[in-house]
N, C-alpha and C positions, 0 to 999 in steps of 0.2 A: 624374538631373534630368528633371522631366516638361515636354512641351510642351503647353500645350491645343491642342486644335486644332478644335473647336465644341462649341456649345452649344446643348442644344435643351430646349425644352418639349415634351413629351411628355403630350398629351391623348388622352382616350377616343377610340378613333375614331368611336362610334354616339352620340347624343345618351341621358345619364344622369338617373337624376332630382336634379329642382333641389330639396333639403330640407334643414333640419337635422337633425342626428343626434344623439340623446341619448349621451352616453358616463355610464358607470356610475360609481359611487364609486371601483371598482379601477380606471378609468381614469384619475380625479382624481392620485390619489398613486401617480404612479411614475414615471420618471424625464422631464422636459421634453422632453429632447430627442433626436437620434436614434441609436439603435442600429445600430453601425458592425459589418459584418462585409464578408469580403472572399472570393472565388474564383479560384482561381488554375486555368486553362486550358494545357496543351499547344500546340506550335505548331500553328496550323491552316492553313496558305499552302493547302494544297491542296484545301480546303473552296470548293464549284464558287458561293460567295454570301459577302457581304460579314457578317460576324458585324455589324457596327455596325446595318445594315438592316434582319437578321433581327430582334435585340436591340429595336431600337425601333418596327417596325412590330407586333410580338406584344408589346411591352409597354401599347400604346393598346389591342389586344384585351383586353389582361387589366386595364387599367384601367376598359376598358368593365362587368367584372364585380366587380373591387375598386373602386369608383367613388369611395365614402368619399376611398382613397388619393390622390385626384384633387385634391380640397379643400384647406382651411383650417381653422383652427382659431381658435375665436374666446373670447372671455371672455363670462361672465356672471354672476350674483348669487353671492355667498360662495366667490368666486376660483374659479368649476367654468369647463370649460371644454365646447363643445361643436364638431360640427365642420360647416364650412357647406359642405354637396357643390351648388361651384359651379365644377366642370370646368376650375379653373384648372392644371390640371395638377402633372407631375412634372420634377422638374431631372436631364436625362442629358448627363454631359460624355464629349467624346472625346479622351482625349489619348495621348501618346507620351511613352517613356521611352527613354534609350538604355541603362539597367539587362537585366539577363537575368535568367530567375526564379532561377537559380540564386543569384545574389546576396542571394537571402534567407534562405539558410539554411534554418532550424528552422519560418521563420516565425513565428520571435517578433515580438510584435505591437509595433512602433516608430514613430519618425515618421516616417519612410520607407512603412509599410505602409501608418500612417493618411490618407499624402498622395494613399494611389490611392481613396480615398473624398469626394468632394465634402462640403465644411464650408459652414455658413452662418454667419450674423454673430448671435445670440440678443439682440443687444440691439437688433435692429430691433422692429417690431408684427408679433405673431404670428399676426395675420392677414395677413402677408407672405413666412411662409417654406411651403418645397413640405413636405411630407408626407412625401414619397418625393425618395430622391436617389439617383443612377445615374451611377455611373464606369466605363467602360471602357476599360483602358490597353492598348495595342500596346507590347511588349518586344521589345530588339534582337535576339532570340533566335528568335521570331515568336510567341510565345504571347503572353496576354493575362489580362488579370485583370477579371473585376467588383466593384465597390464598393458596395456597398447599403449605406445608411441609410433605415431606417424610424422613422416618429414612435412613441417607445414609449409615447404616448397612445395610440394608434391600437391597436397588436398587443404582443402577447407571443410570445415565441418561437415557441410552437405554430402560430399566423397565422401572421407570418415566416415557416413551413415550408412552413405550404398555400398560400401565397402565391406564393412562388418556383417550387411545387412546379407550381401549375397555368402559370406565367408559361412555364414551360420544356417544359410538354407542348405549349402553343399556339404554341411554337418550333421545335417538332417538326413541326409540320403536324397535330397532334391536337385534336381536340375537349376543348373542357373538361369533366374529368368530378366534381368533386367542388365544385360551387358555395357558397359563404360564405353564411352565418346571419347577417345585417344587423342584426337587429332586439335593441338592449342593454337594452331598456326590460325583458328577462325578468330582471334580475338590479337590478332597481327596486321600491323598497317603493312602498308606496300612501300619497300623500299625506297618507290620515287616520291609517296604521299610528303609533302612537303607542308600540310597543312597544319598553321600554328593552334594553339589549344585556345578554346573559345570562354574558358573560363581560368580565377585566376588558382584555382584548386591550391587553398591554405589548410588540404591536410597535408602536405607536402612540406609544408615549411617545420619552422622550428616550434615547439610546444609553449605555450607559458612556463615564464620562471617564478620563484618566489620575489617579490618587491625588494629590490634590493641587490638582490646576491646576482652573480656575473656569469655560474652556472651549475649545476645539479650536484656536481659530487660530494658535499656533506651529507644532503639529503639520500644520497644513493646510499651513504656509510650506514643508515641511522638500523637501528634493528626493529623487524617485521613481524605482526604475528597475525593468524587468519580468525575467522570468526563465521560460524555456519546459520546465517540468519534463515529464518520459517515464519514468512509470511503467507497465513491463512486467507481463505478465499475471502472472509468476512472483512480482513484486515486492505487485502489487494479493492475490493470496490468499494470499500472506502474514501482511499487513496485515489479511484481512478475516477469518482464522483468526486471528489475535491477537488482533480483536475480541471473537472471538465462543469466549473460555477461559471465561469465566464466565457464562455462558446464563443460570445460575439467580438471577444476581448484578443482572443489567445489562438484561436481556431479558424480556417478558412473553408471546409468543408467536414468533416468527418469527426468525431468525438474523436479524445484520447486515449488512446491502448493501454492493456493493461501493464502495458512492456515501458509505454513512457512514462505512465505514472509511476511505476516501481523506481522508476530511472531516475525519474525527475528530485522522488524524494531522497533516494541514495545519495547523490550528488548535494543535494543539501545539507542532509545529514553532517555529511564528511567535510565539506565548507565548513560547515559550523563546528565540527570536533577539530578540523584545523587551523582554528581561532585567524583565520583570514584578515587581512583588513578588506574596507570597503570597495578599497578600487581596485582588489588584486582579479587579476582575468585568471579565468578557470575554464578548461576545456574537458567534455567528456569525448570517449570516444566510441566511435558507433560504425557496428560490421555492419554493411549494409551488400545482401544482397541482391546480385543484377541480373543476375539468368532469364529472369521474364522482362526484364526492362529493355532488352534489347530487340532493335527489329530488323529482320526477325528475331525472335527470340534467340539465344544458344542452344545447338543440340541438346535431345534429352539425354539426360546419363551422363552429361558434360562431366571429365572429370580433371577438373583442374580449380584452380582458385578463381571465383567470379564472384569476387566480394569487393566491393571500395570502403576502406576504414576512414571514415569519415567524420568530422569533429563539431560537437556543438558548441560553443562558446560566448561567455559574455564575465560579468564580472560577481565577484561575491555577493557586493551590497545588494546589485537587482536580483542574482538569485533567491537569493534570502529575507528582502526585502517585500519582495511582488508575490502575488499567489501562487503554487502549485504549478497552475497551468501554465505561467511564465516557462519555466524551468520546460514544463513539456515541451511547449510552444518552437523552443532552440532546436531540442532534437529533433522534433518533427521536420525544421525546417532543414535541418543536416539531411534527413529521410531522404528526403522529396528531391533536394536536388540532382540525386542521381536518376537521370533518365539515359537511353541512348547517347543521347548527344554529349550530355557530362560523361559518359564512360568513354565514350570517342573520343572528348577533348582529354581526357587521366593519359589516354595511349598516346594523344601528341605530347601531350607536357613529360611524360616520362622518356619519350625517343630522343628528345634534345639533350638529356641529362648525359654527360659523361661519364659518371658513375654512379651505378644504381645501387651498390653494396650500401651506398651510406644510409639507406630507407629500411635497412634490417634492422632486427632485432632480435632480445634473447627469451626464452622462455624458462631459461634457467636459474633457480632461485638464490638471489646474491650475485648476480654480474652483471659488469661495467658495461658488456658490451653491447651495441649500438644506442638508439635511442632512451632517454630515461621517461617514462609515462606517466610516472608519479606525481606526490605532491608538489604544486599544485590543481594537478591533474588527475581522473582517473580513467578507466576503462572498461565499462559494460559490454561484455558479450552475449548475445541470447543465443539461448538453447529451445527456445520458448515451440518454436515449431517443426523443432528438426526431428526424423524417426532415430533417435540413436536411445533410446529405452525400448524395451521389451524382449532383447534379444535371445534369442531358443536356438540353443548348439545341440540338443535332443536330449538335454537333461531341466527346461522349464528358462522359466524366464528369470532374469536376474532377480534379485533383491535389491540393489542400488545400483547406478550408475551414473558417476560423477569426475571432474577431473578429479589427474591425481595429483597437482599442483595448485600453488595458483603463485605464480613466480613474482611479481614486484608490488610494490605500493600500489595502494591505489586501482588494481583489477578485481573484477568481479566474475561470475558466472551467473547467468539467471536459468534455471530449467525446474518443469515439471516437478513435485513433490513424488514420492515413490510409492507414496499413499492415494494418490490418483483421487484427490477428493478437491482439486483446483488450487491448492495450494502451491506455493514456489518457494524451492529451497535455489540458495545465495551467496554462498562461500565469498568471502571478502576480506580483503588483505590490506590492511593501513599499518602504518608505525604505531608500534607500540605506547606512546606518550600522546598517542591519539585516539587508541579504540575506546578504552573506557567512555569517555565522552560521546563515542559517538555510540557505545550501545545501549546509552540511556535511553535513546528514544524519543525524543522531549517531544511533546505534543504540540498541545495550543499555542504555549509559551516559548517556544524552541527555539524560537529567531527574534525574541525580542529585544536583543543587544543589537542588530541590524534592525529591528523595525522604530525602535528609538532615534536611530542617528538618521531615520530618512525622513522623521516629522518636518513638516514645513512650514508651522504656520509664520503668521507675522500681523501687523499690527495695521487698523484702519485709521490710526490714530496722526496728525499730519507732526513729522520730525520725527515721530519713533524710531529707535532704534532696537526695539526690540524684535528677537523673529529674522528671517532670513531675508536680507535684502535683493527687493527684486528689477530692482532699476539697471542702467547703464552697466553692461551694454545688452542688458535684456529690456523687453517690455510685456503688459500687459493687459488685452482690449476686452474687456467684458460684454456680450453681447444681451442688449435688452430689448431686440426689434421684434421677436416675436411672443415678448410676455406682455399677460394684459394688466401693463402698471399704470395706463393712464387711463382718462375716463372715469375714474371715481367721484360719484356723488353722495352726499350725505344728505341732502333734503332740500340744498340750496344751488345745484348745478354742478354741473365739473369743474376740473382744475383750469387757473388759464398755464398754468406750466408744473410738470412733476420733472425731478430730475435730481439730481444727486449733491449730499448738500456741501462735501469735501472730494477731490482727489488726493487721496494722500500720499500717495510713494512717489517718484521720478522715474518715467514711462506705464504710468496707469492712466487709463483712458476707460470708460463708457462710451456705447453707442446706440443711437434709440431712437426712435420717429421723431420728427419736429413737431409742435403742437400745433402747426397753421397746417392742416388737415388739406389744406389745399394744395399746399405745392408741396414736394415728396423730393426729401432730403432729409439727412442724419446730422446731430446733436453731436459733436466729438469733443467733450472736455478732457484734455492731458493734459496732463501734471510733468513738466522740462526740469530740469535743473537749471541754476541762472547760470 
């Protein structure tokens, strides 16, 4: 049970400038609201300074250099939003639990975890709520946890990192040393740029539905429960070698990561615990960032969103059906397509749109509002290289550090185990009449209800009807021009003709050398229907 026990506004200390701030298109669409993650602290009793004083006197420092943070958010033409740095500060609660960290386990992300994070009320005016939210709990144990929520208008993980990263040096008694890149107008066309988008960017459109249904809101109703998967470094290259059997199949330069094997097998998994049909389309989705993808690059220190959420996509039966590396194969290719030019083509294809509000979403757990991501969809985010573990406010570095939600069906989180021994903890969120199945695990055998339905054989046999027919309006040309089938001699000379002694299906054909060695022309028996 938590006690509050104050609450404060927490401003700049130094006076900031009074401006608005343009935020960019990848500002516009992505999630409203804030981005809950949590830190969980060792006891510190014998720390010679109050953490709550330390905590909020260096975070008005570092407000004084994140200033934006400070602000509001306001509306304007074509649902954009932008942000008014009018130093109204940030919301830091203090409260008390009679909990011990130990009582959380795994630290799977619950409501319990979510409640050491300050919530606001989203249907007040959004020029009412703080930007930045600040919990810090006292546990009977004597440790302590921080709560951060950031506006995920504002930042994207990367920010989040620098963000925290310098809040925690200036808590140290250190100089700030890596200052933020303020200015998003570099990732803004020019009001006469007229030029249309060079791609047809289908993260933009609407998501897969389930087979059937007209749209998401039963599945929105259904109830949620999370699950903190710990896959081992043993378990991760396994996985990332079973991606990567068919290189020549699935791969066009570079092996598969450890990030898309994990991925690849997720997203099967969960295909397969939500009992799919074969031809239901399934999308993952994948943060992909751009900041070195552009040229030039973006400022360092950029801090604003320079991510493209982009989707992998294909259907159950081939995910399930094909290898590992299939699966990888999609998201790699989602990867790759963001270069310069695809981020330039995202800015044209979003400047035409009349309103950008409809590319939002919520991060809050149980709402209708904007997009639904779910089944039969999900969403992978990695944490896999960002600095946002180790954090040192001058009392050591955390013990965990993980969201403190994970809001809809179907998301996930990938980062670093806390145990630093290569391992990846996975927090993941399906409907409840789904997880069991999918935290069976099923190995070898795990897709054999798709690997059944895609057997193809069929019969050599002429009029069979058994087996999958593969005539009109398909065909099929067997090529025998460079095996050595002719020429066989037994003791009496070669053949004067070898050749095949049935076509049996409609539109099967062989193709093969003539046996008059002299003139060079091919043998074509097919088999028509009358």
């Amino acid at each position: 049970m938590l006690t509050l026990k104050a609450s404060y506004t927490v401003k700049p200390l130094e006076p900031s400038p009074t401006r608005l701030i343009y935020l960019s298109d990848f500002d516009q669409s992505v999630a409203l609201t804030h981005a809950p993650t949590v830190y969980f602290y060792r006891p510190i009793s014998d720390h010679p300074l109050n953490p709550i004083e330390i905590l909020k006197n260096s975070l008005g420092k570092a407000l004084t250099i994140f200033y934006p943070l400070a602000g509001r958010l306001q509306r304007t033409g074509r649902g954009r939003l932008e942000v008014n740095c009018n130093s109204m500060g940030a919301l830091f609660l203090e409260t008390e639990s009679e909990a011990k960290i130990s009582d959380f386990g795994d630290f799977t992300p619950t409501s319990e975890t979510r409640a050491l994070i300050p919530s606001v009320d989203y249907n007040k005016p959004i020029d009412e709520l703080p930007l930045l939210l600040v919990q810090v709990t006292k546990f009977s144990c004597g440790g302590i946890s921080l709560g951060l929520g950031m506006s995920h208008v504002l930042v994207d993980g990367r920010c989040a990192a620098h963000f925290v990263s310098e809040w925690a040096r200036i808590a140290r008694g250190e100089e700030p040393e890596n200052l933020p890149f303020l200015d998003r107008t570099v990732l803004k066309l020019e009001e006469d740029d007229l030029t249309p988008p060079k791609f047809d960017h289908l993260e933009f459109d609407k998501l897969p539905m389930l087979i059937g249904q007209t749209n998401n809101l039963e599945e929105q109703k259904k109830e949620t429960t999370v699950v903190m998967l710990k896959l081992s470094k043993e378990h991760i290259q396994k996985l990332k070698k079973e991606a990567n059997e068919f290189p020549s199949v699935y791969t066009s330069s570079k092996p598969f990561t450890r990030y898309e094997a994990v991925t690849a097998h997720m997203w099967r998994c969960a295909s397969k615990a939500r009992q799919h049909e074969f031809e239901q389309l399934t999308s993952m989705g994948v943060a992909v960032d751009f900041q070195s993808q552009m040229v030039p690059p973006l400022p360092k220190h950029f801090f604003g969103n320079a991510v493209s959420q982009m989707r992998a996509t294909t259907t159950s039966g081939e995910l399930l059906s094909k290898p590992l590396g299939y699966g990888c194969s999609k998201i790699r290719e989602a990867i790759e397509k963001v270069t310069d030019e695809y981020v330039r083509s995202s800015l044209a294809y979003l400047k035409k749109e009349k309103d950008l509000s409809k590319f939002r979403y919520s991060h809050v757990l149980g709402s209708t509002q904007g997009a639904f991501l779910g089944n039969p969809n999900i969403v992978i985010t990695s944490w896999i290289g960002l600095p946002l573990c180790g954090v040192d406010f001058g009392w050591g570095k955390e013990i965990y550090m993980g969201p403190g939600t994970i809001a809809f069906d179907g998301k996930s989180y990938i980062f670093p185990s806390r145990d630093e021994d290569g391992s990846f903890d996975a927090p993941f969120r399906l409907q409840v009449e789904h997880m069991d199945a999918f935290k069976k695990h099923p190995e070898d055998k795990r897709f054999s209800r798709f690997s059944e339905t895609r057997l193809t054989r069929y019969s050599h046999v002429l009029g069979s009807t058994q087996g999958a027919f593969l005539g009109n309006p398909n065909m099929v040309i067997t090529s025998w021009i460079g095996v050595p089938l002719c020429g066989v001699d037994f003791g009496w000379g070669k053949e004067i003709y070898m050749g095949p002694v049935t076509v049996a299906i409609d539109g099967k054909s062989f193709i093969f050398p003539s046996h008059d060695e002299d003139i060079w022309f091919f043998r074509l028996p097919i088999s028509v229907s009358g």
